[in-house]
C-alpha positions in Angstrom: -11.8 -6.1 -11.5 -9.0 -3.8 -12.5 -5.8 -4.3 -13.9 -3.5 -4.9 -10.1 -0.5 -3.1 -10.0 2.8 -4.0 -7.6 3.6 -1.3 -5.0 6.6 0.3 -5.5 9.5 0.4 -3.4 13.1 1.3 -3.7 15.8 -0.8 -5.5 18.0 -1.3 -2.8 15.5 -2.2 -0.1 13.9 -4.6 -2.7 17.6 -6.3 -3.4 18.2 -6.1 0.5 15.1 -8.3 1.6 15.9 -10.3 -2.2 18.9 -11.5 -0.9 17.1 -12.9 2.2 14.7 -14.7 0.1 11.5 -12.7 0.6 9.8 -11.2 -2.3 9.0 -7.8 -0.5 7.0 -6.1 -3.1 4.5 -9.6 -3.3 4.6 -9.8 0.6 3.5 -5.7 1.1 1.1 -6.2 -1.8 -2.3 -4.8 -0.8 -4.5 -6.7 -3.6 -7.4 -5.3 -5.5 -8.3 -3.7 -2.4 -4.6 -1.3 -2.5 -5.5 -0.3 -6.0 -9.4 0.0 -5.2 -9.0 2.5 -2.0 -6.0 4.4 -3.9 -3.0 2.8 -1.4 0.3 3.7 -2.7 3.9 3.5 -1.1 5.8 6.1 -1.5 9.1 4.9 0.4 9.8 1.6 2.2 12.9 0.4 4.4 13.6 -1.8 6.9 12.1 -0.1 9.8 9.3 2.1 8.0 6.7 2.1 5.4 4.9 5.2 4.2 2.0 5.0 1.9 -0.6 7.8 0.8 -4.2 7.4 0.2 -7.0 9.6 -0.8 -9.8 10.6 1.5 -12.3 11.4 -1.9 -13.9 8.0 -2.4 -13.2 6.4 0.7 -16.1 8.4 2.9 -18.8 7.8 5.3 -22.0 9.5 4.9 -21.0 12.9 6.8 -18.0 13.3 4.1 -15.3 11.8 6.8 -12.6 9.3 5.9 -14.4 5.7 6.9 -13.9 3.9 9.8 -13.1 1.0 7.1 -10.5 3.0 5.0 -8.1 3.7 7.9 -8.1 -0.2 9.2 -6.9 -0.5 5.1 -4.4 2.0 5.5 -3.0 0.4 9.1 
């Protein structure tokens, strides 16, 4: 498999849930399957998460986004 990489989050909302003890980049960490379907997060705070990922790769048969790739996603 691939190299995984950590999603990336701002420094202040990654010091705000540090100081409570919870390693939020490790806990919203998608695994080989994030950097396999193309999940990134673009901005993260306490109430909201927004992440991007690409329809090309991720298709049914008919050239839709997969059933499969939106449960990912959610």
């Amino acid at each position: 498999m691939g190299e995984h990489t950590a999603p990336l989050f701002p420094q202040e909302v990654i010091d705000e849930y540090a100081a409570l003890g919870i390693d939020l980049p490790a806990l919203f960490s998608a695994g080989h399957l994030g950097d396999r379907m193309g999940v990134t997060i673009v901005e993260a705070a306490a109430d909201r998460v927004v992440g991007t990922m690409p329809v090309e790769g991720n298709t049914q048969p008919y050239g839709l986004l997969h059933g499969g790739a939106s449960a990912v996603l959610a």
